[in-house]
N, C-alpha and C positions, 0 to 999 in steps of 0.2 A: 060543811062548816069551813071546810079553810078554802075553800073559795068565797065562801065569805069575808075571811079576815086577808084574803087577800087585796079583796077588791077593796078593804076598807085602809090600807096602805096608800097613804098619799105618794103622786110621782117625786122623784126626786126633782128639787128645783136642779136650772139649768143653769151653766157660767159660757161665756163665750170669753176663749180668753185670746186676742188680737194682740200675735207676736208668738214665735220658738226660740227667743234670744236666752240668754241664762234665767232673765226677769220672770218669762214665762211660762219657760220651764220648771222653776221652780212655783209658779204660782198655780201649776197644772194640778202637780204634784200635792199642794196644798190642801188647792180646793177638791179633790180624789178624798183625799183622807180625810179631810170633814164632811165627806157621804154626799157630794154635790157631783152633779153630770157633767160633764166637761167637754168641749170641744177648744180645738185650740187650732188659730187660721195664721199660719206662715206663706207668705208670699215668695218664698226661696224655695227651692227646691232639698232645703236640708237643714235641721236645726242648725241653733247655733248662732245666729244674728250676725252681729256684731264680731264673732270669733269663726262666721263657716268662711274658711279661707284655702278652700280646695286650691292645690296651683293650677285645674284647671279655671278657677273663675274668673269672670272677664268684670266682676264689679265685687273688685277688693276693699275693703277698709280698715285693714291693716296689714302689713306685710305677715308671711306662713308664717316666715322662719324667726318674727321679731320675738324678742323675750320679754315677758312680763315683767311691770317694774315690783310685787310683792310674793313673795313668794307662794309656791305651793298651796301652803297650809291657810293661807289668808286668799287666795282664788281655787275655794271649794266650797261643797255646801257639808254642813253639817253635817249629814249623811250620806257620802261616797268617800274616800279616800283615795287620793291618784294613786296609782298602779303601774306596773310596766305596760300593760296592756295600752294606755293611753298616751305611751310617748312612744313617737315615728322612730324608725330606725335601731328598734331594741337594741337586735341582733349586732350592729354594729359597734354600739355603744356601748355593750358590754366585753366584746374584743374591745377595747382599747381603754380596758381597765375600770370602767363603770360598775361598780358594787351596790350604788343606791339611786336612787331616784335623781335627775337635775331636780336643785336647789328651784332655780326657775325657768321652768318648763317657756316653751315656746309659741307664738299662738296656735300653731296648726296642734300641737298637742293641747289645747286647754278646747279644742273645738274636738276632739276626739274624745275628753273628759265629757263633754257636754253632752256628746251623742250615746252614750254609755249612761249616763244619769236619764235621761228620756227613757232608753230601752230599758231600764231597772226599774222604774217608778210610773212611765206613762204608756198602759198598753197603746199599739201604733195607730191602731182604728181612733185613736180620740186627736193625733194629729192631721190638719188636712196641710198636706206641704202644696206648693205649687198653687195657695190660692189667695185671691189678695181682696180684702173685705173693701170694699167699695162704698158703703154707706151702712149709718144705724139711724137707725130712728125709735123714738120712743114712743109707745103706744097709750093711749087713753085708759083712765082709771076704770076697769069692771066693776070694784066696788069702790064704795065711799073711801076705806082705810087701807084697802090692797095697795100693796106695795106695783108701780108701773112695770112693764115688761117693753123689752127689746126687739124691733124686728133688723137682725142683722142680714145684709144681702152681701153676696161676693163672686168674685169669674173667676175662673182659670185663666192662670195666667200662660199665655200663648208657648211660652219654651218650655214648660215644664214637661220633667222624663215619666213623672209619676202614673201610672196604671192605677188608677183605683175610680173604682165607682163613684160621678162626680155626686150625686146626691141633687138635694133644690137649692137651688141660685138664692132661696131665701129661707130663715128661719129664725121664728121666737126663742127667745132665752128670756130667763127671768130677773140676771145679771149680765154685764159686759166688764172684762178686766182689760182694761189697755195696756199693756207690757210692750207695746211695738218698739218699742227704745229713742234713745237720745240720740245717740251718733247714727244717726239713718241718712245725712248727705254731706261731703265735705263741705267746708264755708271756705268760698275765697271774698274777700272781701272784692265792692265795685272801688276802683283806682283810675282814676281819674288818667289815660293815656294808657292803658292797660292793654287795650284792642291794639291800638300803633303798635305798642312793643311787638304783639307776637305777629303782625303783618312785617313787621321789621326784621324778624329772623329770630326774635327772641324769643324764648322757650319759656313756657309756665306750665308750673304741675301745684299737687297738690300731696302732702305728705303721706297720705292715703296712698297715690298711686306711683309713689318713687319708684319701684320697681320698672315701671314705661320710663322713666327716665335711666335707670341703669342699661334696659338693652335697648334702647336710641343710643349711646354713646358708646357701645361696642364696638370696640376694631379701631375707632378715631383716637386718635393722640393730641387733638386741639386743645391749647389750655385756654381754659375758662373762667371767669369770673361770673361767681355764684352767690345769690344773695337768699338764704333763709331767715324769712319771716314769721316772726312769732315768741312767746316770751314764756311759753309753757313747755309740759313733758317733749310732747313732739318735735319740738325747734331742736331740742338737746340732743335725741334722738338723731335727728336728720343731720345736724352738723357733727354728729361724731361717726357717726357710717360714712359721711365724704370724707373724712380726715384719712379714716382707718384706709377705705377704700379711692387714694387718692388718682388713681389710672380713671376714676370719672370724672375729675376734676381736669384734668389734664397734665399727671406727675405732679412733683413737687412743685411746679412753678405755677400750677392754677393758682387760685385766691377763692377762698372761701370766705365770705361776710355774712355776720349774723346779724337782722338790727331786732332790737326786742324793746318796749315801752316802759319795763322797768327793772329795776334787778333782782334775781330770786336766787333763793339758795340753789346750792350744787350737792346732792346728798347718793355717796358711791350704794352698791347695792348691799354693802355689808356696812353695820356701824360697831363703834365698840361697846360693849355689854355693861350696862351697869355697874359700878364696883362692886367686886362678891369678896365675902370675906376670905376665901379659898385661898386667893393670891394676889398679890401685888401685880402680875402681869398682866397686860388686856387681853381683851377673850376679845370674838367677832360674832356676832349675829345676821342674819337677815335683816333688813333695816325693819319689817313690818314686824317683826319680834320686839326691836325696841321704842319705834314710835308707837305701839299701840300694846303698850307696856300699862297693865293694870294697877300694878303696886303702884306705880309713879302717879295714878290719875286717882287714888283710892287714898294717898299720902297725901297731894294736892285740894282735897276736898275742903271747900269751909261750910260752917254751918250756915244755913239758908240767908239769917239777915248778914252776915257778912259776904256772902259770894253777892247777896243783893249790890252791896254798896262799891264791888270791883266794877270801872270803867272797862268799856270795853276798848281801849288806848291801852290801860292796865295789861288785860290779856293777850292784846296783840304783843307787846314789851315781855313778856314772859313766854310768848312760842317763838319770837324771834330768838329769844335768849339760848332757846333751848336746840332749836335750828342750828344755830351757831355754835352751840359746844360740842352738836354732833360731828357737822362737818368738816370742821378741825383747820379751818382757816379764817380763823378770826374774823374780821369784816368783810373777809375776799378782797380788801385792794390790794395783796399783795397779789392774786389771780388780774386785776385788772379795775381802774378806775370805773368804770362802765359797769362791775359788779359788783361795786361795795354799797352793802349796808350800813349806810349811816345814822346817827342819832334822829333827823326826819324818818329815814325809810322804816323803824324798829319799832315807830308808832302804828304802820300801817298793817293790816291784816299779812301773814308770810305769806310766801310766792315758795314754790318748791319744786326744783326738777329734781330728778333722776338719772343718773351716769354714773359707769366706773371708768369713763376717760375720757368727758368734756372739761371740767377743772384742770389736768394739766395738758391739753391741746391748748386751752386757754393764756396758762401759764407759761409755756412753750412758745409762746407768738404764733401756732400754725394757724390760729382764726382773726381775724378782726372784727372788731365787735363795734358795732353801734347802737346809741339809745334815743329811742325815739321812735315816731310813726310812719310809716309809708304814708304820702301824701301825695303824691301821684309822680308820674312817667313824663320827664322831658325830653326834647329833641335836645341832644347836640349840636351845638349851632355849627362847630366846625366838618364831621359826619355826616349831621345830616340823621342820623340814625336818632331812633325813639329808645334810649340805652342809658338814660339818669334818673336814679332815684330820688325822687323828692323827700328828704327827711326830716318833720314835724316834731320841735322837742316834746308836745305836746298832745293830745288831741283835741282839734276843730268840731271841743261840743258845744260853742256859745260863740258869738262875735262878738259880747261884751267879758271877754277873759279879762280878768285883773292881770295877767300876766302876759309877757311881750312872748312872740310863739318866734325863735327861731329855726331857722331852716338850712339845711344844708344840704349834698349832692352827693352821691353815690354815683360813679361816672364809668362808664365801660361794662355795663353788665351784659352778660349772656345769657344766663338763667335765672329764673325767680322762681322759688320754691316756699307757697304759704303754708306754714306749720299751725295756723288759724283753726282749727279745733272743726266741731263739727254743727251741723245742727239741723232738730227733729223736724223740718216742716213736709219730708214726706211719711213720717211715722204715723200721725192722727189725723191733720186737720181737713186731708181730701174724705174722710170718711163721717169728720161729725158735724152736725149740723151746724148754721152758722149761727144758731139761737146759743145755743152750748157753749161755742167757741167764743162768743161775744161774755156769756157769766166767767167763762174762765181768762179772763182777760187777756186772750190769744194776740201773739203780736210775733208776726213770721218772721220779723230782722232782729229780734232778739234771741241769739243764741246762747243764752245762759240764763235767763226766766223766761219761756216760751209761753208758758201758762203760771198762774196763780196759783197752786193748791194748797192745802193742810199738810205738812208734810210730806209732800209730795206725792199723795193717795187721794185725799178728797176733800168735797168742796160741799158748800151746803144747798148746791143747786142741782145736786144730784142725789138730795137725801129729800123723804121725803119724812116732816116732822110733824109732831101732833098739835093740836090747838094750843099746847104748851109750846112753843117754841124754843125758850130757854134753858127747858130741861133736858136731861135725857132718858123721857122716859120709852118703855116698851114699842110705841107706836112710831117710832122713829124709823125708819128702813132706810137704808144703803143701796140703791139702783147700781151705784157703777163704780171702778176706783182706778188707778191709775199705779204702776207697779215699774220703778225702775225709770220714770220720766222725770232726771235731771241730772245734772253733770258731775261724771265721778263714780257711777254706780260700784261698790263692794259686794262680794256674794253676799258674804253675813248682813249687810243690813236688806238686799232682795228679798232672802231667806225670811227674815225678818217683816217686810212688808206683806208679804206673799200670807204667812200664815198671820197676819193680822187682818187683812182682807177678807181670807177665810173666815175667820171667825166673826166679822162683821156682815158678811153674805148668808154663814150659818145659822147667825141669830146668839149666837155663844157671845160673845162681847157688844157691848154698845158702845154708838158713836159718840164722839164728845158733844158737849152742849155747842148749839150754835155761836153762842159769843165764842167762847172759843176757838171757834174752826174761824170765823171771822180778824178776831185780834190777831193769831195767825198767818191768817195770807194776808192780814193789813202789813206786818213787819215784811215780809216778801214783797210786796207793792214796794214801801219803802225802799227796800234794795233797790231791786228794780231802778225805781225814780232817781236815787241818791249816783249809783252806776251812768245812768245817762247824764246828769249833771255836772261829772267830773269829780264826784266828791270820791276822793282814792281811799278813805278810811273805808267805803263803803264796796268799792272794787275789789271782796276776794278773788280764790283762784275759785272755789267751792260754791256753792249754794247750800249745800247742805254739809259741811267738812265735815261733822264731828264722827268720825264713826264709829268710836266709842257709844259715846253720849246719845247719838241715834238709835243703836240696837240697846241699849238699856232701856233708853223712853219707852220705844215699841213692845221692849219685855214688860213692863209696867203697866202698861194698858191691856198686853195680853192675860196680864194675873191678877187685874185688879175684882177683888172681891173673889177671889178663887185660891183652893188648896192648890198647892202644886201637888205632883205624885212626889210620893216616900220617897224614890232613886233622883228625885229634881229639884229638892229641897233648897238646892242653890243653883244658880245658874248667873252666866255673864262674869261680870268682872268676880266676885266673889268665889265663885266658884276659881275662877284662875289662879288669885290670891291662894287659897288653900291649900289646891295644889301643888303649888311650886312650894306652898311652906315644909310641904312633904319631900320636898330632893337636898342634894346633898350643898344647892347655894344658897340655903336658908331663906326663900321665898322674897328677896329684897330688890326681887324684879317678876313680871310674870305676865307672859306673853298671852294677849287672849286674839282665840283663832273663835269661827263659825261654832263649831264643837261644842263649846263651852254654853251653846244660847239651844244645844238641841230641845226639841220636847219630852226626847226621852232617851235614856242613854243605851241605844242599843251597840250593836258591835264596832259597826264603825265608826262611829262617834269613839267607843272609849280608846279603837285601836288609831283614831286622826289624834286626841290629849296626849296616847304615850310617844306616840312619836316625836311629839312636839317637844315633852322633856325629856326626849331620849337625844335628839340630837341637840337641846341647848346643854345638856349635860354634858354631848360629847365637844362641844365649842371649850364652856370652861374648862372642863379636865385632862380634856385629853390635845387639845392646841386645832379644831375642827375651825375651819376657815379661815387661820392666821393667815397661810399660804398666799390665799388668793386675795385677803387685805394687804399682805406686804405686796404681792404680785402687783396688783392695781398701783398701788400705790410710786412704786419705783418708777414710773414713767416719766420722762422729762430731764432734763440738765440736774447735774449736780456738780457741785468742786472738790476737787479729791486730791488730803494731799493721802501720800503714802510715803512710809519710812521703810528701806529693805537695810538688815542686816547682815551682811554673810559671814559663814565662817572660814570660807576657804579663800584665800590669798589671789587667787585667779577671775575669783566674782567681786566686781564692785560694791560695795555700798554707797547707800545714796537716800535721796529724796525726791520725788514724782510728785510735782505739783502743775493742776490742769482741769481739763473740764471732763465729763463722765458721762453720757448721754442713753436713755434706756428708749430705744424708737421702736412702736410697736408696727408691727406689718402681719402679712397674712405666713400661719404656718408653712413651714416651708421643706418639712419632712418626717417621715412619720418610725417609730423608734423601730428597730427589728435586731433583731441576734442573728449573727452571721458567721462562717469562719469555726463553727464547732460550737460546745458548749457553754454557754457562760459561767463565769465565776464571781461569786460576790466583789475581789478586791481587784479585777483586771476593768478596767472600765475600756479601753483599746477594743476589747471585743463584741462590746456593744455598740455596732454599727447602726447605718440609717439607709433607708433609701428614701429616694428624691420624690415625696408622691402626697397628694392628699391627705388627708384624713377629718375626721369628722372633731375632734377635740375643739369645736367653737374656731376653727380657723375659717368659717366661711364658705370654704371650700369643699361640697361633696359632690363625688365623679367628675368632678372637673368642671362644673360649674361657677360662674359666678355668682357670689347672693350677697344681696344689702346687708353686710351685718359690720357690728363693732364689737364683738365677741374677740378680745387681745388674748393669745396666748402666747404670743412671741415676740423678744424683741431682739432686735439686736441690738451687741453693747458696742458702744464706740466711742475710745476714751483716746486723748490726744494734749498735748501738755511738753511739759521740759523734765526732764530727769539733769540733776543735779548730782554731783559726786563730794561723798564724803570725807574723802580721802585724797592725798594729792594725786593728781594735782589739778583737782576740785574744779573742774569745765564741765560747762552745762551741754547739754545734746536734746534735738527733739527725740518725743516718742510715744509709740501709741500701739494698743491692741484692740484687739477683738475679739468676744464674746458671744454666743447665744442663751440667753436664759428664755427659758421653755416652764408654763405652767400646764397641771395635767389635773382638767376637770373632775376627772372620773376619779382619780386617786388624792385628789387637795395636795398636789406635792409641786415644788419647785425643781429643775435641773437647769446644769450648765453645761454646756457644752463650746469644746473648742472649735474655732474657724481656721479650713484650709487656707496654709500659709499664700499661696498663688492669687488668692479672692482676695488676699489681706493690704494694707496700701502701705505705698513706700514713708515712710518717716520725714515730714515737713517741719517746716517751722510755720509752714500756713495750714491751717486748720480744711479738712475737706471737707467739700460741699455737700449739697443735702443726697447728692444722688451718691456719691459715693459713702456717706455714710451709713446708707440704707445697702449697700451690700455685703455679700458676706456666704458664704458655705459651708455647711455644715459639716467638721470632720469628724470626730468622737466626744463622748462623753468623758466633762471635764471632772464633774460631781452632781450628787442628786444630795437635797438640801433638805435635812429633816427639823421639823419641828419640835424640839423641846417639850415637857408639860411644864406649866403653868413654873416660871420661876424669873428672875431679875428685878430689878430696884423700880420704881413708881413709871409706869408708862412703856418698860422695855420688854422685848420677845427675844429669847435666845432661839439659835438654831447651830446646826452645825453642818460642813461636810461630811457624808457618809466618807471615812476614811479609807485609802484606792488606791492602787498603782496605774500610774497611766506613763505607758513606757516601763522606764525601770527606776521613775520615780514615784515618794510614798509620800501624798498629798496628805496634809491632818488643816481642815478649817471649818471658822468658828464664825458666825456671825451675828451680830445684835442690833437689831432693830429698835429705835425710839419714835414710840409714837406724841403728837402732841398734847400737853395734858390739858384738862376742864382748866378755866377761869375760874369757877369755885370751889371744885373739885378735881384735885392732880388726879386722882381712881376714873373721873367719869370726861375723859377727854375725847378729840376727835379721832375719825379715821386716818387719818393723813401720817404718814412720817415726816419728821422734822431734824432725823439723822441718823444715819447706819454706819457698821463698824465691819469691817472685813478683814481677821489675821488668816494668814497663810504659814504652816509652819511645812517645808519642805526636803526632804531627803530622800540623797542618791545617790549614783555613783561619784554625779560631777555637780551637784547641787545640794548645799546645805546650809541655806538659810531661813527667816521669817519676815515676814512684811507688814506691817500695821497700816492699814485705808483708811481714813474718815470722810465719811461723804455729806455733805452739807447740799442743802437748794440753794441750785448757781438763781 
């Protein structure tokens, strides 16, 4: 008998799921757990797509060591939690005072993340790495209403390391999940002189492979002028790793020019937290903590006919708005003409980079910035050389432009580096038919709608419907879907597509009616059409931005007509909402991660939520990232006056008025106790030696690496001192500083510069190479952060109170940050003024000093 009921068990249908990128992975995972067969075909030799960034690999697409622009908690899936186990160089990292996890991991750890989720969720027999699907086709109906089957073929790809039993070159499935991804080849655009240039001597790379360009320029001291292209995440990126790292540029006297085609915001990686009732002070978050703040989008809601009747000019004007109160420089033209948003640009979809030190490089003068297109490569006429850039105010997408196009010149370059994003054309279309490619409106120079679909999973020429066509009923089948194919992908909406696919392969949910899936990619088409046209209301940076809004949709269709389970009663924004009504900032902001959209709240899910209000608790209450938002933030000129008072007869008093300058460069020494014990008020005995360290200085074993990770600056302040007493002549004067941030502990220190490194006192201000020097002698003070207290906008801090020598340093510091235009509580990151008293005694010193530092 139970070979009977065995035999009477249908096989389990089969998925082919083409791609190990996160898309895939998670969609392995899915379809596993709605009881479906899985095979899953990577052409690399290692999960991970888009993130396997082994430094042995020779076809990178993105740098190891870059940092993620959201944090942790918003690049995971709802069930794993990152771990120490998944970040490179533990052991290191926590010598040198690492208590918790980085904030934001870096890519080679978000590909160790990935390889960890695989082996927890996908036994290894169901991935074949090392193979690269070559073609599918679809096969003939066996019966009249049978759903079609897949014959998918693939080879081994010739380098792969992998040992494993190849199997048959071909095989049926009864589904195909495409996850192969979007960023599968960089895009440099064709430029018309492009070839000359580089027969000319001039160098082109691609953002992707900066790293070939960092060790090409090793050892040479030639200064260069550098031109990156592009007006997205990447461009911001590229141009703040050359700034940081100016020895590839060629010292201070390279030039670095950025040209980008319109202005976007500049948003640091912490913003300031909602106003909480708690305190008047600002708190700091992760920025994906507040931009994808539930309360704020659950507040914002109207009812159906009024959200009908908001234009979408309306809601562009309302994310710019919002844009702009985070980032805490009002239109940016005080950053530079070339980046202000003005009352035109506020109507258009937002543009949004990412940096914690492009906005004041910017602000600095260390970049030049131009607006406009690359339009091709001239000769020199006097040279002779192929070394001017053609710059188009516009782009050459009509010859009947209403508008005049000028042009200008970019003259003496050396290198071009396009920050031009990426695009899918070797991810699918060598492998799907060209019948398929033609329904889905395949168009290989379109890097940002490469295909049409229904949210970006499916299309109705891969479903197959009943004589009903407009319905949705039973007999509708889902042959194939597409998971992760468009620009932007977030875990939580993958996570999200992944088990909606399941459950449309499963037969547990049905497909939407055909009009719909049509009206749909009709509005896609649209983009599309409207983008090639020129119409800039219709040039987002996204195709699909919302990522809120997306993982709700998808939840909504996952539950439509369905209980949830008892523990899942809410989920998504709601569920975050609740939450947070339960901590101690009365729910009037609330961060939603992956977590919150699980299917079922097992462990790590509920232990990924407490962390999440366990660290914005420790933001508000306890002063958890202040640090490293005033650290960022200090960077660039300020004017400083200062008043010193003395009380002893032998020290002047006076007044210091001049410029203040915070330059960031690479670490330049790593802290050690020397000379016997320490003691909390002797700071003299906390020595340093001259060496590496891993604190985000770039620098590990003595390597060079692409990064913009500022933990150091040096201070160099220069000016006139003024005497307040007779007989009241002025003198130049100027010191130095090192201020030192310390990832692993969120804290600030200063430290003094040997007198011998230091420069003689001018009335001419020094140059950039001398102001970039500097040696470290001892620790001047380490700078603690306050909880939560001062007047609308401000962060107290103080010096830890020290003897250094056999004086007894007591200082106090107050940070103003800039307030909200509607709201003084809901302002930007940015400071807009700090305050430094020094109150000092000693044997031969007893006075106090009042600083105000303003942006010169």
């Amino acid at each position: 008998m139970a070979q009977s009921r065995n035999s009477e068990i249908p096989p389990k249908k089969s998925v082919a799921v083409i791609g190990a990128g996160p898309a895939g992975l998670a969609t392995a995972k899915a379809l596993l757990e709605a009881g479906l067969d899985v095979q899953v075909f990577e052409v690399r030799n290692e999960v991970g797509g888009l993130w396997a960034v082994s430094e042995q690999s020779s076809a990178l697409t993105c740098q190891p060591k870059m940092r993620v622009n959201l944090s942790r908690w918003t690049c995971s899936f709802s069930d794993l939690n990152w771990k120490w186990k998944h970040i490179h160089n533990v052991r290191k990292m926590q010598d040198h005072g690492y208590d918790s996890l980085p904030v934001f991991p870096q890519a080679r750890d978000v590909h160790l993340y990935l390889q960890d989720y695989a082996a927890t969720y996908i036994p290894a027999e169901k991935i074949s790495l090392g193979m690269r699907v070559t073609h599918v086709s679809q096969l003939a109906d066996t019966e009249a209403e049978a759903p079609k089957k897949w014959r998918v073929r693939w080879e081994t790809v010739a380098d792969t390391q992998v040992e494993r039993p190849l199997g048959s070159k071909s095989r049926v499935f009864d589904y195909i999940a495409i996850a192969s991804g979007f960023f599968s080849s960089p895009h440099v655009p064709a430029i018309s002189g492009l070839e000359k240039f580089k027969d000319t001597r001039g160098q082109v790379f691609h953002s992707s492979n900066c790293r070939d360009f960092l060790y090409a320029q090793r050892g040479e001291k030639k200064q260069r002028k550098i031109v990156v292209v592009g007006g997205s995440i990447s461009s911001v990126e590229v141009v703040s790793a050359l700034l940081f790292n100016r020895e590839y540029v060629g010292g201070m006297e390279g030039e670095v020019v950025h040209l980008f085609p319109r202005p976007f915001w500049v948003l640091p990686r912490y913003l300031r937290t909602p106003n909480s009732s708690l305190n008047d002070s600002p708190s700091f978050l992760p920025l994906d903590f507040v931009l994808y703040d539930g309360y704020r989008r659950r507040n914002a809601q109207k009812p159906t006919t009024e959200a009908a009747a908001v234009t979408q000019e309306e809601k562009n004007i309302q994310a710019n708005k919002f844009m702009r109160s985070k980032a805490g420089n009002g239109d940016q033209s005080s950053l530079s003409p070339h980046l202000k948003i003005g009352a035109e640009e506020m109507r258009l979809p937002p543009y949004v980079s990412i940096s914690d030190s492009y906005a004041n490089f910017v602000r600095s003068g260390n970049v030049k910035l131009e607006r406009g297109y690359l339009a091709s490569i001239k000769q020199d006429p006097k040279t002779g050389q192929w070394n001017c850039l053609e710059v188009s105010s516009r782009a050459d997408v009509s010859e009947t432009s209403p508008k005049e196009i000028s042009r200008t010149l970019i003259q003496g370059v050396d290198v071009i580096i396009f920050a031009t994003g990426y695009k899918p054309t070797t991810s699918f279309p060598p492998f799907l038919p060209q019948q398929i490619l033609e329904e889905l409106a395949y168009k290989p120079d379109d890097n940002f709608l490469p295909v049409l679909l229904f949210d970006h999973i499916l299309h109705p020429a891969l479903i197959s419907y009943s004589s009903n066509a407009h319905s949705t009923d039973e007999t509708a089948h889902v042959h194939a879907g597409f998971i992760g194919i468009y620009k932007g992908p977030h875990f939580g909406v993958l996570e999200s597509q992944a088990r909606y696919l399941a459950g449309l392969f499963q037969g547990s949910i049905k497909p939407p009616p055909k009009p719909e899936l049509e009206e749909r990619i009709a509005g896609f088409k649209a983009m599309r059409e409207g983008r090639k046209s020129g119409r800039l209301e219709l040039r987002g940076q996204w195709s699909w931005g919302d990522y809120l809004g997306n993982m709700e949709e998808l939840e909504e269709r996952m539950l439509e007509g369905k209980a949830p389970e008892p523990d899942q009663a809410q989920r998504g924004i709601d569920k975050a909402v609740n939450a947070a009504k339960e901590t101690s900032w009365g729910g009037n902001f609330a961060p939603v991660i992956p977590a919150y959209y699980a299917p079922y709240a097992g462990r790590e899910c509920q232990e990924g939520i407490a962390a999440l209000l366990e660290v914005a608790e420790q933001a508000i209450k306890e002063a958890r990232f202040a640090a490293k938002a005033v650290f960022r933030s200090l960077q660039g000129s300020w004017k400083v006056t200062r008043t010193l008072n003395s009380r002893l007869i032998d020290t002047p008093s006076g007044t210091f008025v001049g410029i203040a300058k915070f330059l960031p460069r690479r670490s330049t020494f790593q802290i050690k106790v020397t000379g016997g014990e320490e003691t909390e008020l002797n700071c003299v005995l906390k020595r340093v030696t001259l060496v590496d360290e891993i604190e985000g200085s770039g620098q590990e074993n003595g390597s060079q690496e692409w990064s913009d990770d500022i933990t150091e600056y040096i201070y160099s302040e220069h000016g006139t001192f003024t005497l307040s007493t007779p007989p009241y002549f002025s003198f130049p004067a100027m010191r130095k500083y090192i201020y030192r941030y310390h990832p692993g502990t969120d804290s600030i220190s200063a430290w003094f510069v040997k007198p011998q490194s230091g420069l003689v006192p001018s009335t001419t201000p020094p140059g950039p190479e001398e102001e970039m020097e500097g040696e470290v002698d001892y620790l001047f003070h380490e700078i603690e952060f306050l909880t939560p207290n001062g007047a609308h906008g401000e962060r107290i801090a103080k010096g830890k109170e020290h003897l250094c020598a056999q004086d007894l340093y007591k200082t106090k510091y107050k940070f103003k940050f800039v307030g909200g235009e509607d709201d003084p509580h809901d302002g930007g990151a940015e400071l807009s003024q700090f305050n430094i008293r020094y109150v000092v005694q000693g044997p031969k010193k007893d006075y106090s000093s009042e600083g105000m530092f303003q942006r010169a």
